[in-house]
mmCIF file of the C-alpha atoms, coordinates in Angstrom:
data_MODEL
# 
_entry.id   MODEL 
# 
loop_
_atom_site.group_PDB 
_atom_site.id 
_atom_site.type_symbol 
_atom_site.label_atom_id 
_atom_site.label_alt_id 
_atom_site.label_comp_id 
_atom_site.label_asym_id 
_atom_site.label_entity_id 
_atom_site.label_seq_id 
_atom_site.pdbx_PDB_ins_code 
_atom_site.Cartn_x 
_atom_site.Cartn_y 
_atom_site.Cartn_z 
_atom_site.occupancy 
_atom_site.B_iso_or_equiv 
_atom_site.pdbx_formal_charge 
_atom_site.auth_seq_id 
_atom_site.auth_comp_id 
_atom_site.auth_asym_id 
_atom_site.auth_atom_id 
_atom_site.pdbx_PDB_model_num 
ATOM 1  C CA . UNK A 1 1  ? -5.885  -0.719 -13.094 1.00 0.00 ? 1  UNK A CA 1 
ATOM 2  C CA . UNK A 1 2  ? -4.848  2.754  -12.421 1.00 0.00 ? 2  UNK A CA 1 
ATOM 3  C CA . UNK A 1 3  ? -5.666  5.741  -11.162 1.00 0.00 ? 3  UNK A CA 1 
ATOM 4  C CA . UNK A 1 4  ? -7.176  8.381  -13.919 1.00 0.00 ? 4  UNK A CA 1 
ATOM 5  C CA . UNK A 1 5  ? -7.361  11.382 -11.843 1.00 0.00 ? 5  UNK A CA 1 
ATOM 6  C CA . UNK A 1 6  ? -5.848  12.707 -8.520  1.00 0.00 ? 6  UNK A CA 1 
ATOM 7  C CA . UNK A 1 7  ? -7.529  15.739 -6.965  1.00 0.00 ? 7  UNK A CA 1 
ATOM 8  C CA . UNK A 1 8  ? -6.130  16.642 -3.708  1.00 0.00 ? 8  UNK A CA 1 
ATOM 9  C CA . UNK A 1 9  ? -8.645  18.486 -1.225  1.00 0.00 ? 9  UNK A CA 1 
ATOM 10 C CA . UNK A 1 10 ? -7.990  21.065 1.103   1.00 0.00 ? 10 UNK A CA 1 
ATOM 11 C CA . UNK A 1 11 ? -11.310 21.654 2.926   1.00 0.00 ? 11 UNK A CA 1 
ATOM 12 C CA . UNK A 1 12 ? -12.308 21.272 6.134   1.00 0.00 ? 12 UNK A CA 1 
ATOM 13 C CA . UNK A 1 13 ? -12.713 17.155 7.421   1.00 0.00 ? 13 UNK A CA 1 
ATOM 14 C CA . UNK A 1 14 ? -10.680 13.826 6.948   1.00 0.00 ? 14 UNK A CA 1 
ATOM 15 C CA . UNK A 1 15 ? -10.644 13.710 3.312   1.00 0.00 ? 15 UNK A CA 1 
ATOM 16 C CA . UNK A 1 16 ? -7.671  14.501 1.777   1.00 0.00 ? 16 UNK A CA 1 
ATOM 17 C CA . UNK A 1 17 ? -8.292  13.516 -1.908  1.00 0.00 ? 17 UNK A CA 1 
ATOM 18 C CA . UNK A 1 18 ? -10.946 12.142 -4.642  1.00 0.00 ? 18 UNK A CA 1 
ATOM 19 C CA . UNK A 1 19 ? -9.356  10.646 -7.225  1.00 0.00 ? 19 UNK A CA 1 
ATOM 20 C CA . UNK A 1 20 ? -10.982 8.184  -10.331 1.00 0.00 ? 20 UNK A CA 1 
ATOM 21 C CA . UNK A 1 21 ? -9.986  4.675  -11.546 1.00 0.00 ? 21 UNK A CA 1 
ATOM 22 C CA . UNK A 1 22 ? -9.614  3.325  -14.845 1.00 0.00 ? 22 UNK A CA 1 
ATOM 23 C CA . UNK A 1 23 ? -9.890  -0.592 -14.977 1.00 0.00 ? 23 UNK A CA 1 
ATOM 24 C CA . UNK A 1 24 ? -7.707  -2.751 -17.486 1.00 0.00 ? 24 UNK A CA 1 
ATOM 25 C CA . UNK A 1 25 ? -11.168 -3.005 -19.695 1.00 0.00 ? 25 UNK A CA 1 
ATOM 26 C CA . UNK A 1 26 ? -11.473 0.705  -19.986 1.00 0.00 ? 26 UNK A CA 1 
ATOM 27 C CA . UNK A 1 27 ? -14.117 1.433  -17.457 1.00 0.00 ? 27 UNK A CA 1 
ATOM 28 C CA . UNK A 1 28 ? -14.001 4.545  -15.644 1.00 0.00 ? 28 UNK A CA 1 
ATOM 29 C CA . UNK A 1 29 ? -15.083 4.208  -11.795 1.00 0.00 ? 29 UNK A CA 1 
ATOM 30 C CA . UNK A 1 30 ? -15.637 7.927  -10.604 1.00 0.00 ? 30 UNK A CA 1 
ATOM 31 C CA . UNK A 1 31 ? -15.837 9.234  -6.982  1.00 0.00 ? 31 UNK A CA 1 
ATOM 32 C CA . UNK A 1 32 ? -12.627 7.303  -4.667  1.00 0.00 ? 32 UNK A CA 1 
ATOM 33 C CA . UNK A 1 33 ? -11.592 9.272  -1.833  1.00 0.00 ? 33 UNK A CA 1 
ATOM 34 C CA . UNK A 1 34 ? -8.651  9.376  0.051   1.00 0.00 ? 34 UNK A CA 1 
ATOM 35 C CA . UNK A 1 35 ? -9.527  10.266 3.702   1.00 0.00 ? 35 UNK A CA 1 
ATOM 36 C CA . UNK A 1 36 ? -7.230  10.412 6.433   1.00 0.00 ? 36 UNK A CA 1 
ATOM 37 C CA . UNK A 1 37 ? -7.938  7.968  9.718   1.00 0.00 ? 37 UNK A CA 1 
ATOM 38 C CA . UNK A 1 38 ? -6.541  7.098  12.592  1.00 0.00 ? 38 UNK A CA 1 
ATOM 39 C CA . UNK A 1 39 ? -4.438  4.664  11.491  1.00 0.00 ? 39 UNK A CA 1 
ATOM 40 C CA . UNK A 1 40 ? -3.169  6.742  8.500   1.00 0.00 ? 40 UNK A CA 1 
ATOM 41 C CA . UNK A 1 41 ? -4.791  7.095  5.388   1.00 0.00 ? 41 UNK A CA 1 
ATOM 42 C CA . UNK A 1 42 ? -7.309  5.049  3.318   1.00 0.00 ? 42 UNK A CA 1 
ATOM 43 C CA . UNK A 1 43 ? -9.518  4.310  0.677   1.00 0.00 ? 43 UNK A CA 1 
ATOM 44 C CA . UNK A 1 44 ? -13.106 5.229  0.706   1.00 0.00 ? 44 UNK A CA 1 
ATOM 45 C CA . UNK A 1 45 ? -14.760 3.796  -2.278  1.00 0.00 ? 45 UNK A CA 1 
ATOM 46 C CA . UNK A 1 46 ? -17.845 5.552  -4.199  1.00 0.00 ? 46 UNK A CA 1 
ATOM 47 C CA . UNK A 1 47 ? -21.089 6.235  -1.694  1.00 0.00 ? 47 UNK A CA 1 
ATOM 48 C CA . UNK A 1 48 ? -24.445 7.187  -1.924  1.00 0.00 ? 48 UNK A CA 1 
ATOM 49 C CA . UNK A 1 49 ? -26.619 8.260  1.007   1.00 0.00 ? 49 UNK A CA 1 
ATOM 50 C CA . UNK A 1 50 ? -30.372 6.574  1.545   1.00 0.00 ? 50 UNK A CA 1 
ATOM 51 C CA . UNK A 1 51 ? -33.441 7.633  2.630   1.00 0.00 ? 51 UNK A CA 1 
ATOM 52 C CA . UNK A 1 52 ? -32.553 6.502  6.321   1.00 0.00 ? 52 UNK A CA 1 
ATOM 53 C CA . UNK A 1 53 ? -28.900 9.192  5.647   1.00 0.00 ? 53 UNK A CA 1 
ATOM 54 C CA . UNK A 1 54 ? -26.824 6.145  5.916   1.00 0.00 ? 54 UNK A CA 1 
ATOM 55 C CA . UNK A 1 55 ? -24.252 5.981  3.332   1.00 0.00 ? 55 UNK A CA 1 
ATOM 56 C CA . UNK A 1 56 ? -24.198 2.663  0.849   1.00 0.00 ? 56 UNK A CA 1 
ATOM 57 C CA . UNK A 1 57 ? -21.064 2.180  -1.240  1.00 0.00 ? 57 UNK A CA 1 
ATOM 58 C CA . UNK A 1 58 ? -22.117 1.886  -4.607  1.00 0.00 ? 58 UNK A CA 1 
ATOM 59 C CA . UNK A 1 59 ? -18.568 -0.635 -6.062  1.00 0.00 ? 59 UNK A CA 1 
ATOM 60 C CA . UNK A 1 60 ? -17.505 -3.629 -4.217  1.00 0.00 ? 60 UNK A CA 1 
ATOM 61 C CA . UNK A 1 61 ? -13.648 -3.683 -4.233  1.00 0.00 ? 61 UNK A CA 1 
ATOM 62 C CA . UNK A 1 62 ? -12.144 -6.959 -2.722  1.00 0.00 ? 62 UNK A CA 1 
ATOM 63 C CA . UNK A 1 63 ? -9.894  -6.642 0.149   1.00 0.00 ? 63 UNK A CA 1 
ATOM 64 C CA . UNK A 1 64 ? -6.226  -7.425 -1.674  1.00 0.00 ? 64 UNK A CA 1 
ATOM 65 C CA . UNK A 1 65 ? -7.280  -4.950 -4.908  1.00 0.00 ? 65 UNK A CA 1 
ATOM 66 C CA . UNK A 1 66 ? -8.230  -2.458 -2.246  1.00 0.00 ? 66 UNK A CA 1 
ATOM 67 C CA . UNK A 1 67 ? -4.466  -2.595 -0.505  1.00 0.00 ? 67 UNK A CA 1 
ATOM 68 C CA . UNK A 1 68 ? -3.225  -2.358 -4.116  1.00 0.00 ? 68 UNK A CA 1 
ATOM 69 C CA . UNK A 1 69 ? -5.432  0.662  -4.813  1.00 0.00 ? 69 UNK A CA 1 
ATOM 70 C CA . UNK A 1 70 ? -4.487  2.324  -1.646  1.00 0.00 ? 70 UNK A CA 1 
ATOM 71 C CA . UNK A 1 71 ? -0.651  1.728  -2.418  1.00 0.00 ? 71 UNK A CA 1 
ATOM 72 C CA . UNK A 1 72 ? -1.273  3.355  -5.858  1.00 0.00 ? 72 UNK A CA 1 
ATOM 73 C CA . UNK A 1 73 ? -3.439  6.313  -4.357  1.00 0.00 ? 73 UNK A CA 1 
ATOM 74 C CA . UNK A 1 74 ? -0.938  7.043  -1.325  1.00 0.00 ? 74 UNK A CA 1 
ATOM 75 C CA . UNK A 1 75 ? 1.875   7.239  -3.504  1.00 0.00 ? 75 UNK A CA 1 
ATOM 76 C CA . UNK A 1 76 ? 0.222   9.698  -6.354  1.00 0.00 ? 76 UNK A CA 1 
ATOM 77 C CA . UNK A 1 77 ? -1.373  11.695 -3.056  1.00 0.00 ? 77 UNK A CA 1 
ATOM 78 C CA . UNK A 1 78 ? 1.960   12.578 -1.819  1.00 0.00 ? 78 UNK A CA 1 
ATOM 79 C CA . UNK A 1 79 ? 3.898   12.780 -5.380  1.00 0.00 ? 79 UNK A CA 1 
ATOM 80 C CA . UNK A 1 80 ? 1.274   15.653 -5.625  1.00 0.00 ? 80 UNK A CA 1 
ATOM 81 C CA . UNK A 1 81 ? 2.044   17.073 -2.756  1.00 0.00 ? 81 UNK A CA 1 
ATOM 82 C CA . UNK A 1 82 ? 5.608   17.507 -3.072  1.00 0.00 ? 82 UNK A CA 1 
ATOM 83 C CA . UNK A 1 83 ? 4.971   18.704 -6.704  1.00 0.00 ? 83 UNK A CA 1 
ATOM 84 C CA . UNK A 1 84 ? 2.936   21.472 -5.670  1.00 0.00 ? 84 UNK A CA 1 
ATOM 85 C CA . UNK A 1 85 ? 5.531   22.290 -2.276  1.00 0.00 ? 85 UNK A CA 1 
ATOM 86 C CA . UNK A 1 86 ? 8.125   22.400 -4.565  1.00 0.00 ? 86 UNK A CA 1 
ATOM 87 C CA . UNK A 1 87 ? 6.344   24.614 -7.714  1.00 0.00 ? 87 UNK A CA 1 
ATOM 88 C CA . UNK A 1 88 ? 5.733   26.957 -4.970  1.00 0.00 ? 88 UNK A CA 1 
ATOM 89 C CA . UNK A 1 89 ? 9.375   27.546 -4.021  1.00 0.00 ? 89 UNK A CA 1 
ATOM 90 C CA . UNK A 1 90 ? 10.680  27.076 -7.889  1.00 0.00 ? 90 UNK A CA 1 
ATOM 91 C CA . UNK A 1 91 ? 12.261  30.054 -8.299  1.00 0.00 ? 91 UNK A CA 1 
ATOM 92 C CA . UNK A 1 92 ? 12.886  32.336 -5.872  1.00 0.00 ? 92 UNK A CA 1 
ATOM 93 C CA . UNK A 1 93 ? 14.837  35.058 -8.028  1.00 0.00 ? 93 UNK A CA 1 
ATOM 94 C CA . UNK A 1 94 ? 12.018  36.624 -9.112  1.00 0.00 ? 94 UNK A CA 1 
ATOM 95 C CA . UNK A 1 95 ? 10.881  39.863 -7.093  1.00 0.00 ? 95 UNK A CA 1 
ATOM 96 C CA . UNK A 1 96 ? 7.548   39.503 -7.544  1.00 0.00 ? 96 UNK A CA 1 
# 
């Protein structure tokens, strides 16, 4: 398993990033999100809201893949982030 796609998210709310898996088999699961609690930050799988607006995850993940998949998501999350802090500060010679 691993993680396909890491966008981080800057709006307004807990989530901090969607990001997409890719099993061992190939299959693409689209629509993770990172989302910051108060215990730190998790993994909220792929949801859909029903007709009574209460949100049904659509993927099952068991418990010990999901601490794996947070490990993997947590670490890319904040690899990202100190890519883009330090892109923004690359090079500092240049006057404009």
């Amino acid at each position: 398993m691993k993680i396909s796609r890491m966008n981080p998210f800057n709006g307004t709310g807990k989530t901090v990033a969607f990001f997409d898996v890719e099993t061992e088999e190939g299959i693409n699961i689209k629509g993770f999100t990172l989302v910051e609690g108060s215990n730190g930050l998790f993994v909220g799988v792929p949801s859909e809201k029903g007709k009574d607006d209460k949100y049904y995850d659509r993927v099952y993940v068991p418990k010990e893949l999901k601490e794996q998949l947070a490990d993997m998501a947590i670490s890319m999350y904040n690899e990202s982030k100190d890519g883009a802090a330090s892109e923004s500060g690359a090079d500092d010679s240049t006057p404009f």
